[in-house]
C-alpha positions as CSV (number, residue, x, y, z in Angstrom):
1,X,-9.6,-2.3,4.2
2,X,-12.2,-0.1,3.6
3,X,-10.1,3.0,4.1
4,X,-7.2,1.6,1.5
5,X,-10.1,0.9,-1.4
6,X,-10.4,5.1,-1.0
7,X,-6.6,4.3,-2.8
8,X,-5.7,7.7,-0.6
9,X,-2.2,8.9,-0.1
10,X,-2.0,8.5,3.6
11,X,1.2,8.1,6.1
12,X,0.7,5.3,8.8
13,X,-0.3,8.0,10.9
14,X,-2.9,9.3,9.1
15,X,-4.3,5.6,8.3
16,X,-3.6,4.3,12.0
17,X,-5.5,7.5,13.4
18,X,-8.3,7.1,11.0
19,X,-8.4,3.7,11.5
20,X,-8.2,4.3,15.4
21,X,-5.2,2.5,15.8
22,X,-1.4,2.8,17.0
23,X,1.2,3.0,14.3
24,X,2.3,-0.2,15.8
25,X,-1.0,-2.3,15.6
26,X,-1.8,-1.2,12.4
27,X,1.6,-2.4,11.3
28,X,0.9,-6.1,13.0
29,X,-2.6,-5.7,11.2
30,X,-1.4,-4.6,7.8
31,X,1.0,-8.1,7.7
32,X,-1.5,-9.8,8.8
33,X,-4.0,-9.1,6.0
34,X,-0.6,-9.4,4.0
35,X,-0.4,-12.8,4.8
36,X,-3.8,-13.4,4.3
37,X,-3.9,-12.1,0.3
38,X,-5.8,-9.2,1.6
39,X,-3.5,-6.3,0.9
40,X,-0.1,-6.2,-0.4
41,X,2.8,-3.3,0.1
42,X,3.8,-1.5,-3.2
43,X,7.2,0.2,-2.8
44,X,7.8,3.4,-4.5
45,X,10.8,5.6,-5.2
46,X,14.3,4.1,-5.3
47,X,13.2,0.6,-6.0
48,X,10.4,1.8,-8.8
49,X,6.8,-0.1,-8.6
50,X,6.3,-4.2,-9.8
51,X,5.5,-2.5,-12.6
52,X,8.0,-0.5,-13.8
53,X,10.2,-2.9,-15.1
54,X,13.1,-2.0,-14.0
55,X,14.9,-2.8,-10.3
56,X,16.6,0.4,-9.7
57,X,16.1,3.5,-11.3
58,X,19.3,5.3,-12.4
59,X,18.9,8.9,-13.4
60,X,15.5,8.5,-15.1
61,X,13.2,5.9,-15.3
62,X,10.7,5.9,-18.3
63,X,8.6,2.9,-16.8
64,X,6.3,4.7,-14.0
65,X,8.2,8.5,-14.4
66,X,8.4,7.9,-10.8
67,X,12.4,8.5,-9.3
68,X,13.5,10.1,-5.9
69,X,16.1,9.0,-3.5
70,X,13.5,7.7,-0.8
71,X,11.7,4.6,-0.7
72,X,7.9,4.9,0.1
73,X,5.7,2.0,1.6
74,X,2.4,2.2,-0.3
75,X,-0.3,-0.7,1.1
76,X,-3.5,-1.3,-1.6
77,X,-6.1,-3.8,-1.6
78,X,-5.9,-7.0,-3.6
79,X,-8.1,-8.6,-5.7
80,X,-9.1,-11.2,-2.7
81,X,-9.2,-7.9,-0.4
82,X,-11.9,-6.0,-2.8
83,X,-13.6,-8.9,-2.9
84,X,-13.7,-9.6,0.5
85,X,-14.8,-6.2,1.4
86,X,-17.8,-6.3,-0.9
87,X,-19.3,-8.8,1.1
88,X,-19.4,-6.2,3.7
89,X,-21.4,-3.3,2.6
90,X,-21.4,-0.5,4.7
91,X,-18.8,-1.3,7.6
């Protein structure tokens, strides 16, 4: 968790190696603290963010600015997960 509140960029190898993890345990890890409320997975691309407003971009999208014909997995840190994490100083 502490690695996603940097909010970096990072593929799921870069996170599982920094994290000292295989891709596929971080995977199992990342649902888990999904299905906790610690994280949550923000998909980018053709399906535009939760925020966006719109379900599929077409052409352009003015909500996020954000269009490409890939899909990219995102994972951040909720509000229970920041929380959580600040009870934990320093780990």
């Amino acid at each position: 968790m502490e690695v996603l509140s940097r909010k970096e960029s990072l593929s799921m190898t870069q996170l599982a190696t920094e994290v000292g993890y295989s891709v596929r345990e971080l995977e199992s890890a990342l649902e888990q603290m999904e299905h906790m409320g610690y994280v949550r997975r923000e998909i980018l691309g053709q399906a535009c963010s939760p925020g966006c407003g719109i379900d599929q971009c077409s052409g352009h999208c003015e909500g996020c600015g954000f269009l490409s014909t890939e899909a990219f997995t995102f994972w951040v840190l909720t509000e229970k997960g920041q929380i959580i994490l600040s009870q934990y100083p320093g780990r």
